[in-house]
N, C-alpha and C positions, 0 to 999 in steps of 0.2 A: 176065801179069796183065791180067782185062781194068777198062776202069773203069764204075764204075756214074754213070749222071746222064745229066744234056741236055749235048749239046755247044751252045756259044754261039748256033750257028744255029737249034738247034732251038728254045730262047728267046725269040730274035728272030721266029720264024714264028707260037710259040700267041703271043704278045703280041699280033702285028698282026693275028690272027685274033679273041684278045679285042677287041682295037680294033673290026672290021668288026662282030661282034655286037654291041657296045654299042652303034655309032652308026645301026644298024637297029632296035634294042629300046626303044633312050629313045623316038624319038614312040609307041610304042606304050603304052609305061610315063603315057607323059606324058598321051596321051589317057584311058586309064585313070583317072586323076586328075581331068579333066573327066567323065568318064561319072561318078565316084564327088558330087562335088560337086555333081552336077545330081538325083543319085537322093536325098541328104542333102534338099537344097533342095522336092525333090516331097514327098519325107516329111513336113517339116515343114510344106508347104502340106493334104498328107491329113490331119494330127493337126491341122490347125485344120480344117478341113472338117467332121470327125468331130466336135470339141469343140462346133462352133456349132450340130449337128445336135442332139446333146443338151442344148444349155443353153437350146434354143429349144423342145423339148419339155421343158423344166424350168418356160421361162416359160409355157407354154398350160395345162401341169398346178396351177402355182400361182394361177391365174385372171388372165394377161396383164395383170402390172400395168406399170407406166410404169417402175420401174424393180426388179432382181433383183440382190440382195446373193449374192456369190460368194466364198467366202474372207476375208472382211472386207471386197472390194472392190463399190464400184455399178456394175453395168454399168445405161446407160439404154437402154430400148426404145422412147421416144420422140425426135421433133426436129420441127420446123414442120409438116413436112407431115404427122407422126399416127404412129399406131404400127405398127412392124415387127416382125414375126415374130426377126429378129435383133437381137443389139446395133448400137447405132449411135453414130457417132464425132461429136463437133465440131471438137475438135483433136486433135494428136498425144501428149496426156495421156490420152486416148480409146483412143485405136490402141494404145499402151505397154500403158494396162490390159488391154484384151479379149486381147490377145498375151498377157500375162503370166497371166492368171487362167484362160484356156483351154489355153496349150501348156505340158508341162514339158519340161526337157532344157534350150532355150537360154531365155535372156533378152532381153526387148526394150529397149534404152534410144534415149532421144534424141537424145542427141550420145554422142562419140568409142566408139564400138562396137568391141570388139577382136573376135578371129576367132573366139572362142564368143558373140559376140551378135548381135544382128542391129540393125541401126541405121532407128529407124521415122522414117518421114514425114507427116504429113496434109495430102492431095494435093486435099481440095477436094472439091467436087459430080462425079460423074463423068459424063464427054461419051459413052460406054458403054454408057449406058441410058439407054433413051429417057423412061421417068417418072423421076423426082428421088426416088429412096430413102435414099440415103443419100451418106457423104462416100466417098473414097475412101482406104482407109491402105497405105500403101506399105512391109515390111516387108526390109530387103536386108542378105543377106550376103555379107559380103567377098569379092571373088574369086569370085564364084557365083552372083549375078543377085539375082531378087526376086521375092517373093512379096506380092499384093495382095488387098484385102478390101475387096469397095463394102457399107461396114456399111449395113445393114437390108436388103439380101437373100441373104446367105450366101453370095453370088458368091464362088470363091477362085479366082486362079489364079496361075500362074508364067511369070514374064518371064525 
């Protein structure tokens, strides 16, 4: 009679061969994870890039006024030094709105941002650009860097 199966050895061999491939695969697996977060992260700096492109030929079409009502919300297109082509922030009630009323998909808030939000900052006049256009809003997700907006010149990019 013969028997059917693994003998114990042969158990013992695919185990520790599953072993070798899993501990070669995880950094693979793992960086993957980072590539995917940083592609998320570029996204949602294009889908504002995109937004600001049209909401700024929204303001030129409607006769560049000081400020452009968006969904119920004010973006203003002015601040001390005069007006900008883009929204522009004061504080980070600033930054939340133009996030908010330009991207959909995540949310921007102020404090405690869990891992669908993005947790915004206003970073101030930026040292960046050489004329003073606007402030700078700092927009970061979890585990994934950040994305920035020097409001009144549609500057975007990813840190």
């Amino acid at each position: 009679m013969k028997n059917k199966g693994f003998s114990l050895v042969e158990m013992v061999v695919v185990i520790v061969l599953l072993g070798i491939l899993a501990v070669t695969a995880a950094p693979r697996f793992l960086n993957l994870q980072d590539d995917a977060r940083d592609a998320v992260l570029k996204g949602y700096a294009g889908a504002l890039k995109g937004s600001l492109g049209i909401v700024s030929g929204k303001w030129m079409v409607e006769g560049e006024p000081s400020t452009l009502t968006i969904d119920g919300t004010e973006l203003s297109f002015v601040n001390e030094e005069g007006k900008f082509n883009f929204p522009v922030a004061a504080d980070t009630n600033d930054c939340v709105n133009i996030w908010n009323v330009l991207v959909d998909g995540v949310r921007s808030v102020e404090t405690d941002a869990s891992k669908d939000e993005l947790l915004t900052k206003y970073l101030g006049m930026s040292a960046q650009v050489e004329e003073v256009m606007g402030a700078t809003c700092q927009y970061a997700l979890l585990n994934a860097g950040s994305i920035l907006y020097v409001s009144g010149t549609g500057e975007v990019s990813v840190n």
